[in-house]
C-alpha positions in Angstrom: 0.0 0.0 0.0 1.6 3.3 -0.7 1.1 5.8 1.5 1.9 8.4 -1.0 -1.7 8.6 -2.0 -2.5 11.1 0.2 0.5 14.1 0.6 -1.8 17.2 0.3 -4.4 17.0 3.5 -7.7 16.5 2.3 -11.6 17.1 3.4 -12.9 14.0 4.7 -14.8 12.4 1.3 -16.9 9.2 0.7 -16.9 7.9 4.3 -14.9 9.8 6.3 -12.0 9.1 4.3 -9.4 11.7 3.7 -8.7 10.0 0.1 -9.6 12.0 -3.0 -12.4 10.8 -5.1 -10.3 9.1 -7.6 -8.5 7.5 -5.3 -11.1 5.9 -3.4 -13.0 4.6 -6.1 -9.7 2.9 -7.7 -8.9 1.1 -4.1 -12.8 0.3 -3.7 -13.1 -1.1 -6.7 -9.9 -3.5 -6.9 -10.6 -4.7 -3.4 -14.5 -5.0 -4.5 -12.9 -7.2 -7.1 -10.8 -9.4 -4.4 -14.0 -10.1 -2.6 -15.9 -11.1 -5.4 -13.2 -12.9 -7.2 -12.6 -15.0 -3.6 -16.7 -15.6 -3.2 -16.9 -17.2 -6.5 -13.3 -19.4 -6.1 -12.1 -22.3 -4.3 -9.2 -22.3 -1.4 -6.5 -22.0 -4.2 -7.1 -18.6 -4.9 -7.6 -17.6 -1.0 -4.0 -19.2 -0.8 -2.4 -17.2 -4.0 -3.5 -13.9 -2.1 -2.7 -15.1 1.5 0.8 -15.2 -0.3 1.2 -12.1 -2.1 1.8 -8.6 -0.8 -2.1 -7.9 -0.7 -2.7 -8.9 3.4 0.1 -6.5 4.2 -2.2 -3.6 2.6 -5.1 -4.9 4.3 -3.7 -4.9 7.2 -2.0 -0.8 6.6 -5.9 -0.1 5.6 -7.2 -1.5 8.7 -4.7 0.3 10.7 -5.1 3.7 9.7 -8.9 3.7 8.8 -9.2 7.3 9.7 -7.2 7.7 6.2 -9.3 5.4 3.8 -12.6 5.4 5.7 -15.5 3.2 6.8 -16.2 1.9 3.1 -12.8 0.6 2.3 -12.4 -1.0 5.8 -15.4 -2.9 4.9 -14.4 -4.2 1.6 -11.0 -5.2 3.7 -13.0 -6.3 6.2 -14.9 -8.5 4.3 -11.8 -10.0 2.2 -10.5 -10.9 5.9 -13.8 -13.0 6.8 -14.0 -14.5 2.9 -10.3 -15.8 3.2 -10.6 -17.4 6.4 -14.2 -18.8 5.5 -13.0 -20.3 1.8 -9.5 -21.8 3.2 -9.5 -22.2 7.3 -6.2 -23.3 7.3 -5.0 -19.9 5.3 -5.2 -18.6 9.9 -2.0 -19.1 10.8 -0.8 -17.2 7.8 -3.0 -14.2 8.4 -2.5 -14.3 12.0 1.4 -14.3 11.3 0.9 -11.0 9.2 -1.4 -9.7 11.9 -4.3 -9.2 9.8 -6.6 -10.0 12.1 -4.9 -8.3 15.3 -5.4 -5.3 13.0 -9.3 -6.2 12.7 -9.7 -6.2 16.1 -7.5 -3.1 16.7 -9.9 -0.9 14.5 -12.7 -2.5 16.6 -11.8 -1.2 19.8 -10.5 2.0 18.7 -12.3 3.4 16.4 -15.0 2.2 14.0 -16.2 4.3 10.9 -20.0 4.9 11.1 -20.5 3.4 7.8 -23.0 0.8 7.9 -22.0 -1.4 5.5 -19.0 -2.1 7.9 -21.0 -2.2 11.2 -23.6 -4.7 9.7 -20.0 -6.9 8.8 -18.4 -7.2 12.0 -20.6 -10.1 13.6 -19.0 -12.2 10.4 -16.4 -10.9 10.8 -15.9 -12.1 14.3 -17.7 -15.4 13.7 -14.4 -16.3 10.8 -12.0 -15.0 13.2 -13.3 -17.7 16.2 -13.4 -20.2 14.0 -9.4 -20.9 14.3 -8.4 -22.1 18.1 -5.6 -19.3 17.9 -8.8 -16.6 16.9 -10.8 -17.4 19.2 -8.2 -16.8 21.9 -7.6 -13.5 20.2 -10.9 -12.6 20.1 -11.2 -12.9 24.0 -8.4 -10.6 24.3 -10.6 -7.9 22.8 -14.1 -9.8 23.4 -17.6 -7.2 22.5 -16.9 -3.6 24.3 -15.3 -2.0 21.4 -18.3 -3.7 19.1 -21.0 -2.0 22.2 -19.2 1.7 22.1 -20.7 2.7 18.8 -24.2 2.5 21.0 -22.6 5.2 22.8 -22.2 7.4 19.5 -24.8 9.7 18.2 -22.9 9.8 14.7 -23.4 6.0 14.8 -26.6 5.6 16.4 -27.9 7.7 13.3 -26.5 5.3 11.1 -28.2 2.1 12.8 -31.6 3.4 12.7 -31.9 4.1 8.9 -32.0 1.0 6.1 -31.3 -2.3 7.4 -28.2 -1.5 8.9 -29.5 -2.7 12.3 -31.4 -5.8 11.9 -28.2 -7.1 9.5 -26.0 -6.3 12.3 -28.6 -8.0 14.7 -28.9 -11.4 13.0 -25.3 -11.5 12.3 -24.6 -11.3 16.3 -27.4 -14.0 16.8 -25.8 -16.3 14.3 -22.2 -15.7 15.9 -23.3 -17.2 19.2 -25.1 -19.7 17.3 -22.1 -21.0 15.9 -20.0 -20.0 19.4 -22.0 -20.8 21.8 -18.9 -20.7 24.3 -19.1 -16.7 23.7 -22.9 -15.8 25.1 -22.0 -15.1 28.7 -19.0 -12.7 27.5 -21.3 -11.0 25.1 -24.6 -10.9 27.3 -21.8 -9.1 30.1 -21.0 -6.8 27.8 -25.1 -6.0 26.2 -26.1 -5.9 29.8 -22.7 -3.2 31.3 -23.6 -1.2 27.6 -27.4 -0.8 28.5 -26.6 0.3 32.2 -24.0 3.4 30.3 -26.5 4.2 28.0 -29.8 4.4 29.7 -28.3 5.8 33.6 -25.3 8.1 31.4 -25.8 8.7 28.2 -29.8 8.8 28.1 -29.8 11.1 31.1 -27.5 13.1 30.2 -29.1 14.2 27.3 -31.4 17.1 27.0 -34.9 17.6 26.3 -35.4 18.6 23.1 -38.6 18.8 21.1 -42.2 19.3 22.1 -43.3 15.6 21.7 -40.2 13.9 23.8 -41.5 12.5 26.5 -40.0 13.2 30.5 -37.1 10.8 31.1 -36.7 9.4 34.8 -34.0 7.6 36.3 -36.3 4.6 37.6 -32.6 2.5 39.3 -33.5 4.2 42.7 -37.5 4.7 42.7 -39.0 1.3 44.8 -42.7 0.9 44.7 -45.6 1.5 42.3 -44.5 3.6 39.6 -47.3 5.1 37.4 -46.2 5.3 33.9 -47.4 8.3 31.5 -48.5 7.2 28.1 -45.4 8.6 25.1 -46.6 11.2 22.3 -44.9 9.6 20.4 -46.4 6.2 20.4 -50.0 7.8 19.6 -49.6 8.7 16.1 -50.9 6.0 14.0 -49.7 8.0 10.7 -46.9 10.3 11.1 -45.9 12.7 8.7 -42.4 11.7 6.8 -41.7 15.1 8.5 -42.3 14.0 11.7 -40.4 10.6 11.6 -37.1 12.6 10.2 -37.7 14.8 13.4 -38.0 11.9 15.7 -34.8 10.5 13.6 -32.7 13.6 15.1 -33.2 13.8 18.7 -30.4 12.9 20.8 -32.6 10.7 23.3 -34.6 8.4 20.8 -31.5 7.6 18.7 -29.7 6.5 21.3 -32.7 4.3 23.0 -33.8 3.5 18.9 -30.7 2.2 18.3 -30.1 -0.7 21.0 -33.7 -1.7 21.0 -33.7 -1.8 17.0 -30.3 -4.2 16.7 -30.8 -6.7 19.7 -34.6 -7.1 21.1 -35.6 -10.8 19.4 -31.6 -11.9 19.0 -31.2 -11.7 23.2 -34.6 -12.8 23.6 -33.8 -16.1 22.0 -29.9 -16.1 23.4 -31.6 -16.0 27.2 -33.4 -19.6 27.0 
């Protein structure tokens, strides 16, 4: 990968990279190529590019995401999980060239609200834990840096529009399907995320609109609580107006978005 692309600093483009146009699409579109080049093949050709100079880019890409943005990370993202999936035994050599250390680096540091990439990860993960040598990698990092981007308004946004959220909810159900081993770790995390968001970042957040409803910190209140009916519930036809308005405030994103991604998947992960 040369890092030459880039000398002049640039306005954050398609995905919050700092490529120029021409240079993003050219990258997109050869590693678009990889992936579908990879779907279609057999192991040999997952072994020809484990060998070749292209998992040292993927790994520079995944490493400094912040340069090529949400979009290409996914298209690396996904070459990572089609590799392992097509040729298992192709691990070790990834592992060696820290491909997927670098995954899981960009996981819990920073993740590009790009939905395409966010509704990835769960596959991701599941082709990581697949190897003995991934899944004790994986435990290393384990779900919180997967939970922050519920604590992101940027990314919240991003899981309540299009499918974004219920892709990203199945492919978390059929992860711990698959590893079975990981539910406790991942139901400790869900559970520690819902406590931040709903008693911190809920709370913290402040009223704004005249149809949100009053928020109340129920932890502490013991007793019969009487609960007030939402505005918000009682429209049966809301204006496309309205549900762009109720898109943008602080409070409902961040409730929308937990709610939208995880209420049948945990549901069926608790019996």
């Amino acid at each position: 990968m040369d890092y030459n692309l880039s000398i002049e600093p640039q306005e954050e483009g398609p995905h919050h990279s700092l490529l120029t146009f021409p240079e993003h699409q050219i990258l997109y579109s050869f590693l678009n190529f990889l992936n579908r080049l990879l779907k279609t093949g057999h192991g040999e050709r997952a072994r020809n590019v484990v060998d070749s100079e292209v998992i040292a880019s993927l790994r520079q890409i995944l490493d400094d995401i912040g340069l090529f943005g949400g979009y290409i990370g996914w298209q690396a993202s996904k070459l990572l999980a089609i590799i392992i999936h097509n040729e298992p035994t192709s691990y070790a050599a990834l592992h060696e060239n820290g491909l997927p250390q670098a995954f899981l680096r960009m996981i819990t540091t920073h993740i590009p609200a790009t939905s395409e990439l966010i509704s990835s990860i769960p596959n991701v993960f599941d082709a990581i834990c697949i190897n003995t040598q991934g899944k004790d990698l994986f435990s290393r990092h384990n779900f919180e840096g997967f939970f922050s981007i519920f604590r992101s308004l940027e990314h919240c946004k991003v899981l309540t529009k299009g499918h974004c959220a219920s892709d990203c909810g199945a492919g978390m159900d059929e992860l711990l399907r698959h590893h079975r081993d990981l539910k406790d770790t991942f139901l400790k995390s869900y559970v520690q995320m819902l406590l931040e968001v709903c008693r911190g970042e809920i709370m913290n957040q402040p009223a704004v609109g005249p149809r949100l409803p009053e928020i109340a910190d129920m932890s502490t209140v013991s007793g019969n609580v009487k609960w007030l009916p939402c505005k918000l519930n009682q429209d049966n036809d809301p204006t496309e107006a309205r549900l762009e308005e109720e898109r943008n405030l602080p409070v409902l994103l961040l409730a929308r978005s937990v709610f939208t991604v995880f209420p049948f998947h945990i549901c069926g992960l608790l019996l």
